[in-house]
C-alpha positions in Angstrom: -46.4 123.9 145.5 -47.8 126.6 142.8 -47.1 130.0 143.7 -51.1 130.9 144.2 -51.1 127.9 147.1 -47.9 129.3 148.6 -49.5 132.8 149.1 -52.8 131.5 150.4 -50.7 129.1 153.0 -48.2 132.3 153.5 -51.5 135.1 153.6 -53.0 132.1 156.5 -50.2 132.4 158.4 -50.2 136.3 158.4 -53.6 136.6 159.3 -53.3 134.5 162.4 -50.6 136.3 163.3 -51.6 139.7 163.0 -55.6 139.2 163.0 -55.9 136.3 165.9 -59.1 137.8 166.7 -60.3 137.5 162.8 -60.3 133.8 161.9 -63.9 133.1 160.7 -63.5 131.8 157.2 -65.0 134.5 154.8 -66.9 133.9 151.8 -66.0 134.2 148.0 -67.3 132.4 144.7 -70.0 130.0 146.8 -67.4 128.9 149.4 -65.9 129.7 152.6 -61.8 130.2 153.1 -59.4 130.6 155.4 -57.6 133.2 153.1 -60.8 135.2 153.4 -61.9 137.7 155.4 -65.2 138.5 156.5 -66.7 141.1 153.8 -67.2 143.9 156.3 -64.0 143.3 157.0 -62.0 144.1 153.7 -60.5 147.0 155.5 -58.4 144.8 158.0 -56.3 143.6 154.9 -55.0 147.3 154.3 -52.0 148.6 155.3 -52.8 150.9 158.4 -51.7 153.7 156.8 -53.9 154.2 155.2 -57.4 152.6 156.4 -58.6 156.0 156.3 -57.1 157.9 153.3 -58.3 155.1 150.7 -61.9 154.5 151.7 -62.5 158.3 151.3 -60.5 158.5 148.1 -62.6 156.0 146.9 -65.8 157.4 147.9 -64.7 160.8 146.4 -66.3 161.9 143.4 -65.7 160.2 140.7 -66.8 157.4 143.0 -64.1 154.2 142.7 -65.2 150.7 142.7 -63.2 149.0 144.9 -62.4 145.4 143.7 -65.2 142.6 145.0 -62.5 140.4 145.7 -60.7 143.1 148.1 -61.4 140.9 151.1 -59.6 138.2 149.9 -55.9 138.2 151.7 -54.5 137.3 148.1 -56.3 140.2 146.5 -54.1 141.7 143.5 -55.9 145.0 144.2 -55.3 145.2 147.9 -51.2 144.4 146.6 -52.1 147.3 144.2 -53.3 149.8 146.9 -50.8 148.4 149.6 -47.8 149.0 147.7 -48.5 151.9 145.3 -51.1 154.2 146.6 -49.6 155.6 150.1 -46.8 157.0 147.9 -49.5 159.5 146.4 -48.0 162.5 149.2 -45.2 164.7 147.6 -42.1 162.6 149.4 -43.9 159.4 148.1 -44.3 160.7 144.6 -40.6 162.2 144.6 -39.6 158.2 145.6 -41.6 157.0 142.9 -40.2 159.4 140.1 -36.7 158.5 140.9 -37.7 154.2 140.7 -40.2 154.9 137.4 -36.8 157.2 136.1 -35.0 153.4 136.3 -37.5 151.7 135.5 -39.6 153.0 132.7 -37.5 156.2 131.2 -34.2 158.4 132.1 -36.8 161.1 130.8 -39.2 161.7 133.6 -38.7 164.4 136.0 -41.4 164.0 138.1 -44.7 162.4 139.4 -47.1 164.7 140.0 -50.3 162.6 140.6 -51.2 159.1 141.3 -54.6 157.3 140.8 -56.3 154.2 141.1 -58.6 152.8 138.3 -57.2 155.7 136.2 -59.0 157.5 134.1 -57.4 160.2 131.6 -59.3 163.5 132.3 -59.4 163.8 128.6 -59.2 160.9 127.0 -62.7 159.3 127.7 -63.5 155.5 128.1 -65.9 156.4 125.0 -62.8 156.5 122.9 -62.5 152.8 123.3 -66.1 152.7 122.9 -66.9 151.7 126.2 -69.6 153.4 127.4 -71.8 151.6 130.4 -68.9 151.5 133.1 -67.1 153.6 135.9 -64.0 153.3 137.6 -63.6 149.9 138.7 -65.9 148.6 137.2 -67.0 148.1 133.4 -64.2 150.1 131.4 -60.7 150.0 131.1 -59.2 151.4 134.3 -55.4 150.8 134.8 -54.5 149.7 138.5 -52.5 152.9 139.4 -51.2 154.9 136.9 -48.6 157.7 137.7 -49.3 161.0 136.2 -45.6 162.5 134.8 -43.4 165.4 133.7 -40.7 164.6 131.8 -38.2 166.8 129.6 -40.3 167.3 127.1 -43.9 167.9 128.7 -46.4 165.9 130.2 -47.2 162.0 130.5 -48.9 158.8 132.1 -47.5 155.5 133.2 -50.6 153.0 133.2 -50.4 150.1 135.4 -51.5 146.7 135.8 -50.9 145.2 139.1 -50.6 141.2 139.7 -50.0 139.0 142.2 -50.7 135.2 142.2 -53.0 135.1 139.0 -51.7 133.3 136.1 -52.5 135.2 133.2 -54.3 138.5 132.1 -57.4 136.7 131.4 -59.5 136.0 128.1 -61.2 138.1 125.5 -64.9 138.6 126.6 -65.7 138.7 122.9 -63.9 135.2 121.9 -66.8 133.4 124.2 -69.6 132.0 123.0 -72.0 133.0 125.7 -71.7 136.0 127.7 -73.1 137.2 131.4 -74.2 140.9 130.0 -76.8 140.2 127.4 -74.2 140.9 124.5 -75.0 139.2 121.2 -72.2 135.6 121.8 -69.6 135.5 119.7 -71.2 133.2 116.2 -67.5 132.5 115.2 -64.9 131.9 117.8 -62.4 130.6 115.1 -62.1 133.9 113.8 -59.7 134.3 116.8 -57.2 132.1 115.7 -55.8 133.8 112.6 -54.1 137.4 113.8 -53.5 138.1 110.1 -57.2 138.5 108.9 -58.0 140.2 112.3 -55.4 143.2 112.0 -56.2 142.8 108.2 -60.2 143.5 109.0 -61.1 143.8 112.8 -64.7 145.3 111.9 -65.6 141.6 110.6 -62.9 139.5 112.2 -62.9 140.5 115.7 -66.3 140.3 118.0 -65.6 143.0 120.0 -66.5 145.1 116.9 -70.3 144.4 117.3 -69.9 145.2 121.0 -68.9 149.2 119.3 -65.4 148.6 121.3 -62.8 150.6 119.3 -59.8 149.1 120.8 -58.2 148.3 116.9 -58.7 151.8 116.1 -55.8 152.5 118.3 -53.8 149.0 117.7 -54.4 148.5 114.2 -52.1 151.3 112.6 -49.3 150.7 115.7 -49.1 146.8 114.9 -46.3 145.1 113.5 -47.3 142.7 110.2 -44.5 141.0 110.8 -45.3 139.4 114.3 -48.2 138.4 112.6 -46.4 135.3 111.9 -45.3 134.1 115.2 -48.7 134.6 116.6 -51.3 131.7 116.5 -54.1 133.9 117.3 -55.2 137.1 118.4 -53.0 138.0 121.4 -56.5 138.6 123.5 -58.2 135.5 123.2 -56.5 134.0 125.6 -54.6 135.6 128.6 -53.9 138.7 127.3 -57.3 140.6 127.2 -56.0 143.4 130.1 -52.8 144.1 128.3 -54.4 144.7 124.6 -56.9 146.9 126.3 -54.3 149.0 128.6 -52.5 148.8 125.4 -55.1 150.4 123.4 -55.7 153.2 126.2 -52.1 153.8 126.6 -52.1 154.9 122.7 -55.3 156.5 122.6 -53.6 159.1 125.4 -50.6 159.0 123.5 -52.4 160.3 120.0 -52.8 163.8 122.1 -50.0 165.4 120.6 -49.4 166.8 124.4 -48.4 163.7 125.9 -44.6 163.3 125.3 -44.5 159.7 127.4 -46.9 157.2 127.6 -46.2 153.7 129.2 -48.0 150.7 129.4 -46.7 148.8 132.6 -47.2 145.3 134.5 -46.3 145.3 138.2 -45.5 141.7 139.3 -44.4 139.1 141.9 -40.5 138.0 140.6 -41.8 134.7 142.6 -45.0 133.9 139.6 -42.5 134.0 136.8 -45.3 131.6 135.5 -47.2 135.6 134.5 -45.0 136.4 132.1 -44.9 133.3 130.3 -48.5 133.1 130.4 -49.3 133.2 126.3 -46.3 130.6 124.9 -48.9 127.6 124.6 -51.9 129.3 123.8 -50.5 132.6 121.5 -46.9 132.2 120.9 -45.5 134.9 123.0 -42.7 133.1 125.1 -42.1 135.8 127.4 -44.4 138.8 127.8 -41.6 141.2 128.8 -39.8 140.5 125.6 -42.4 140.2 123.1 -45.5 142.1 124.0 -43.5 145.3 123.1 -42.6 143.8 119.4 -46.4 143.8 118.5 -47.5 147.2 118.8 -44.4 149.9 118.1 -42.5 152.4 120.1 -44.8 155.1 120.6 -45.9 153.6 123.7 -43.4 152.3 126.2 -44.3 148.6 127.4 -42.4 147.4 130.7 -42.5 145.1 133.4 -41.0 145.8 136.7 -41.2 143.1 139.8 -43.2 144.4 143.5 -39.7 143.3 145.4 -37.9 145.6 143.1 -39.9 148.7 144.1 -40.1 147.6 148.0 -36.3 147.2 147.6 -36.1 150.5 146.3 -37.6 152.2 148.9 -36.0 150.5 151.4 -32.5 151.8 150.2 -33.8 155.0 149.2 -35.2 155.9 152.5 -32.5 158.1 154.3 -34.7 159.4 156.6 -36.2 156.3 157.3 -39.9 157.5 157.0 -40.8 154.6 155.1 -39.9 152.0 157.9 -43.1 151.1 158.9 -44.5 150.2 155.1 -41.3 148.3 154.3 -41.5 146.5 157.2 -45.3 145.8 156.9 -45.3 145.0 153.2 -42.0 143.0 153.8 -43.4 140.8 156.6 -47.1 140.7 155.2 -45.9 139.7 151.4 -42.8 137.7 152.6 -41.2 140.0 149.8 -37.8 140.7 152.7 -36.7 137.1 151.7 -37.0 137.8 148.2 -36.9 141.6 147.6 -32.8 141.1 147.4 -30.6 143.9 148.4 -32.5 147.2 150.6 -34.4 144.6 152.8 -33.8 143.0 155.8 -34.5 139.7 157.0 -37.2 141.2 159.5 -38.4 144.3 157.4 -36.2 147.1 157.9 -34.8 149.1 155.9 -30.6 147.7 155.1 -28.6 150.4 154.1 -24.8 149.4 152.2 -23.5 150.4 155.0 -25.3 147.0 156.7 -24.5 144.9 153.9 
């Protein structure tokens, strides 16, 4: 059964469990699903911890757009705020500095702020010429991104949070028709040969017409000689969020300030399908493994699984604050089966001691 099926039957089973009362099919794209919730119900799909923080962070100026898909029990963006953004108090930040310290760089010393649909204070969405959106919505807003000190200064570890989608979607600009009254792309082709779109992105690459400056940023980091091994632009198909977050993570990282700047992809270790996502249709077998090849070191490009980082916690927690989230992610996500050592069959926290 694909991995998408096996959450929706898994999210089913959850929701009659811990919703019996909730079982009215809700409504998404024209139909009605199980794996749905009622709209007004989107907050039922949070973690009760915080039901109340993240509506009024959201609401708080800068308003957040909160994803339209947020009562859907497979939502990446409920996975996102679930898993990452109760950890935004000064114990949960200290936890995540010591995992991002594994998993992105020895240099960080700590997390000082978390966000979701970040936004750099100073580093405007009008730097990647995107100028009609807001948080959420429109503009290039990573998932969570943890603001850092590190050894040498300041920094920013930009997120993109998955769960059961397949791939990072398409280039807006590579279609031939599109839903916001931009002028269609005349010359889809144009896509298909990298070479001549790193060589000349103002006439080989739509997005140029749309005033996006996203090459401005990837052109002089890009290395010619991947230009070879890719069959097309590594946007046009299923890798439109990671050239963009890309884009962003170097336009922060060109403030001369900013001594660490990562791009990131948080992921189910169950869709391993993700990061194989552009072999066929690009040329990039593995995303973890090549997408850091194409566009240099001065921004750091990992991937790190959601089991590692509940695992984490789980065997981190001495004091055993985080019971209650382990245990509810664990049991809600099915991620205790699958999380591998720090987890318990039922959700609690397994110390070595235990195993």
């Amino acid at each position: 059964m694909p991995f998408d099926d096996q959450m929706k039957k898994a999210q089913i089973a959850w929701r009659h469990s811990a919703l019996p009362d909730n079982l009215t099919p809700g409504p998404q794209n024209g139909g009605h699903y199980d794996h749905v919730l009622p709209r007004q119900d989107w907050k039922l799909n949070l973690w009760p911890g915080i039901v109340r923080d993240l509506p009024v962070y959201l609401d708080s100026p800068p308003r957040i757009q909160r994803h339209t898909g947020c009562h859907n029990l497979c939502s990446s963006w409920i996975v996102c705020a679930n898993l990452y953004f109760p950890f935004r108090s000064l114990a949960g930040r200290q936890m995540l500095a010591a995992f991002l310290r594994d998993k992105i760089s020895s240099d960080i010393v700590s997390v000082t702020n978390v966000e979701l649909e970040y936004e750099h204070p100073q580093v405007r969405p009008s730097a990647l010429g995107e100028k009609d959106g807001h948080r959420g919505s429109g503009q290039t807003s990573p998932d969570v991104a943890s603001e850092i000190s590190t050894r040498s200064g300041s920094g920013v570890i930009l997120v993109e949070c998955k769960f059961t989608e397949h791939n990072f979607y398409s280039c807006s600009g590579h279609k031939k028709k599109d839903q916001r009254g931009r002028p269609p792309n005349p010359d889809p082709s144009r896509c298909e040969d990298y070479g001549r779109v790193l060589e000349n992105p103002d006439r080989q690459c739509h997005l140029a017409s749309w005033k996006r400056r996203y090459w401005d940023y990837l052109r002089p980091a890009s290395c010619q000689a991947m230009t070879k091994e890719l069959s097309r632009c590594p946007a046009t198909i299923g890798g439109y969020q990671l050239l963009r977050q890309h884009a962003l993570a170097l336009a922060i990282a060109a403030r001369d300030k900013e001594a660490l700047v990562a791009s990131a992809v948080a992921y189910d270790g169950r869709n391993p399908r993700l990061m194989r996502c552009m072999a066929r249709s690009t040329g990039l077998k593995d995303i973890a493994t090549d997408w850091p090849r194409l566009f240099g070191d001065r921004v750091v490009f990992k991937t790190f699984t959601h089991q590692s980082w509940v695992a984490w916690v789980a065997e981190h927690d001495s004091s055993a604050d985080w019971s209650d989230w382990v245990r509810y992610v664990s049991r809600r996500y099915e991620f205790a089966e699958h999380a591998g050592a720090g987890v318990a069959p039922d959700g609690r926290p397994q110390t070595a001691a235990h195993r």
